[in-house]
N, C-alpha and C positions, 0 to 999 in steps of 0.2 A: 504494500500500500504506500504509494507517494503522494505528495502534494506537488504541483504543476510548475509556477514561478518559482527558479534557479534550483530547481530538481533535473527538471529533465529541459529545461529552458535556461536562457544566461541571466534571467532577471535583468537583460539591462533594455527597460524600454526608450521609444524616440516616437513624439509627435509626429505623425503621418499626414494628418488633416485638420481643419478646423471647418466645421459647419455649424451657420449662425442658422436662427427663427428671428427676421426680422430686425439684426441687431448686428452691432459694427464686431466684426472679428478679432482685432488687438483689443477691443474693449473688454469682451470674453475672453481672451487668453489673459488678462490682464488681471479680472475680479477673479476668473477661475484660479489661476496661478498665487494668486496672494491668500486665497484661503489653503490649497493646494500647501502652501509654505510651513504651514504648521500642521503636518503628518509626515507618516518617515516611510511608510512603502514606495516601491522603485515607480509604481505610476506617479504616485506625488511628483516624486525629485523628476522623473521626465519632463511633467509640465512646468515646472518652476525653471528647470534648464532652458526650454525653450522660450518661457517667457523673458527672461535674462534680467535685467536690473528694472524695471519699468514698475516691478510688484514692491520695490523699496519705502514709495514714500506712500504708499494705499494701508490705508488705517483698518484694521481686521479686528474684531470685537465677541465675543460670545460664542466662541470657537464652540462646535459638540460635535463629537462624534457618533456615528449613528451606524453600531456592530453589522456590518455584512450588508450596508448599503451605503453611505458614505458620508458628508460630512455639510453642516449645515453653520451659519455664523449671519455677522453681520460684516459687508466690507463697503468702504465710504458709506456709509448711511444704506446700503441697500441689503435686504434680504436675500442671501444668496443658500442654496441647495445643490451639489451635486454629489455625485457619484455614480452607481448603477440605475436601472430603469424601476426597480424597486424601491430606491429613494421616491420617484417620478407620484408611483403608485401609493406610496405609504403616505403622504399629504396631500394627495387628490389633485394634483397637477395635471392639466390637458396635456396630450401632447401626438405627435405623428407617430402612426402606427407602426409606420414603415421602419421605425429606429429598431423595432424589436427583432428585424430581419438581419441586421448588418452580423458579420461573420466576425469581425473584428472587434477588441476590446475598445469598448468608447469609455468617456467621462459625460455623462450629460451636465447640463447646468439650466437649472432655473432662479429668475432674479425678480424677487418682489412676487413669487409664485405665477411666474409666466416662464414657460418653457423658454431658451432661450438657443438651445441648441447643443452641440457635439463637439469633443475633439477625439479622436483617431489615435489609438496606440498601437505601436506594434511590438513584440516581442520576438527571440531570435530563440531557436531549438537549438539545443547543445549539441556539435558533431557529434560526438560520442553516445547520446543518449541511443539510437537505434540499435545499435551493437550491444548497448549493456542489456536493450530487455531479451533482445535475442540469443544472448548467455542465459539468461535468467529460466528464458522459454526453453532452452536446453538441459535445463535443468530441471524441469516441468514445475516451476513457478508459478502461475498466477500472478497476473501485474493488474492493478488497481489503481487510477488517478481521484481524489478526493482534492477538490477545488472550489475556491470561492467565485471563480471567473464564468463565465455565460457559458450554458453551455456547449454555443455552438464552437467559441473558440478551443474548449477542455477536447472535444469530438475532433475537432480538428489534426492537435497535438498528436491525439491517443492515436489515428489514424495513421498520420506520418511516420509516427514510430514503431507502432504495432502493438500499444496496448491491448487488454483483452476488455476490461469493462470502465467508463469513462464517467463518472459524476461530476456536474458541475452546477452553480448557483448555489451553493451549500453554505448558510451558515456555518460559527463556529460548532456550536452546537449539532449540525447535520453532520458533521465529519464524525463527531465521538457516534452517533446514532450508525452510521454503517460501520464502521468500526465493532462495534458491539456488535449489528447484527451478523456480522462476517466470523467471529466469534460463536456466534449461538450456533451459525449452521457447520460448527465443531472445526472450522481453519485453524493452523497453525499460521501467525502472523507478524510478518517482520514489516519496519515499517523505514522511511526515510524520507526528508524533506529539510525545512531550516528548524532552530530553533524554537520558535513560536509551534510549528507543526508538530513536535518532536513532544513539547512540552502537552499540548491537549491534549494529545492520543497517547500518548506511553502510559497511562495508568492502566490503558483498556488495552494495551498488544503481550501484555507478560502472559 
């Protein structure tokens, strides 16, 4: 059982795209990236990279974090929201449909609770990861991805490399629940990911 970013990925993401709803695009890279500033996952630090110095003198207020969807505050005076589509849907934000199609890891953002639009991540698969499951599968392994990323992007990954069974959208809490369940149906289970992953699920792999 793995988890996805800088397992079997290099964690190091880079802005692809920015897609606005109606709204200037450095404006959004700009409120996004200065909330973005104060969180420490590699999508944060991607967007704050590409925003560069612009997020300095933008005044950020009432930072919260919001587990397994993302992160909500106030920046210059405005009400801002992003993270996943789940953020979107947990305060009843409108928004296009069409976002829940994209294959790619986005950040949405809403500002003053009006959709505002998308930026574009992309992530890089680790040469080596293909080889190491197909050792693994040589070994008649069973490989598992547990992730908090959409999961069309998680399907993706698994596919490239040759996982065998792929979850993604997973809270923290979703990951210990297949964990467990993966246990009940009597697996023996090793596990490997960062820290953070390491730390939630090792009570439930002994």
């Amino acid at each position: 059982v793995m988890d996805k970013t800088g397992t079997l990925t290099k964690g190091v993401f880079k802005v692809q795209a920015v897609m606005t709803n109606n709204s200037d695009s450095s404006e959004l890279v700009k409120l996004t990236a200065a909330l973005e500033k104060n969180s420490t996952p590699p999508i944060a630090k991607a967007i704050t990279e590409y925003a560069g110095d612009v997020v300095n003198n933008v005044r950020v207020e009432n930072v919260e974090e919001i587990p397994g969807h993302g992160l909500r505050g106030i920046v210059d005076g405005r009400e801002m929201l992003e993270g996943n589509v789940k953020m979107l849907k947990k305060y009843n934000i409108a928004y296009t449909s069409k976002i829940e199609n994209i294959v790619d890891t986005i950040v949405v953002t809403a500002i003053n609770n009006q959709y505002s639009g998308y930026i574009t991540i992309a992530d890089e698969i680790k040469e080596d990861a293909a080889q190491a499951v197909k050792d693994m599968h040589s070994l008649n392994i069973k490989t598992v991805i547990l992730s908090g990323d959409k999961q069309s992007v998680v399907d993706q990954v698994a596919k490239s490399v040759g996982i065998d069974e792929a979850f993604g959208d997973l809270l923290p809490e979703g990951k210990v629940e297949k964990v467990q369940r993966l246990k009940e149906e009597g697996k023996h289970i090793a596990f490997v990911g960062d820290g953070g992953f390491t730390m939630l699920i090792g009570e439930f792999a002994t």
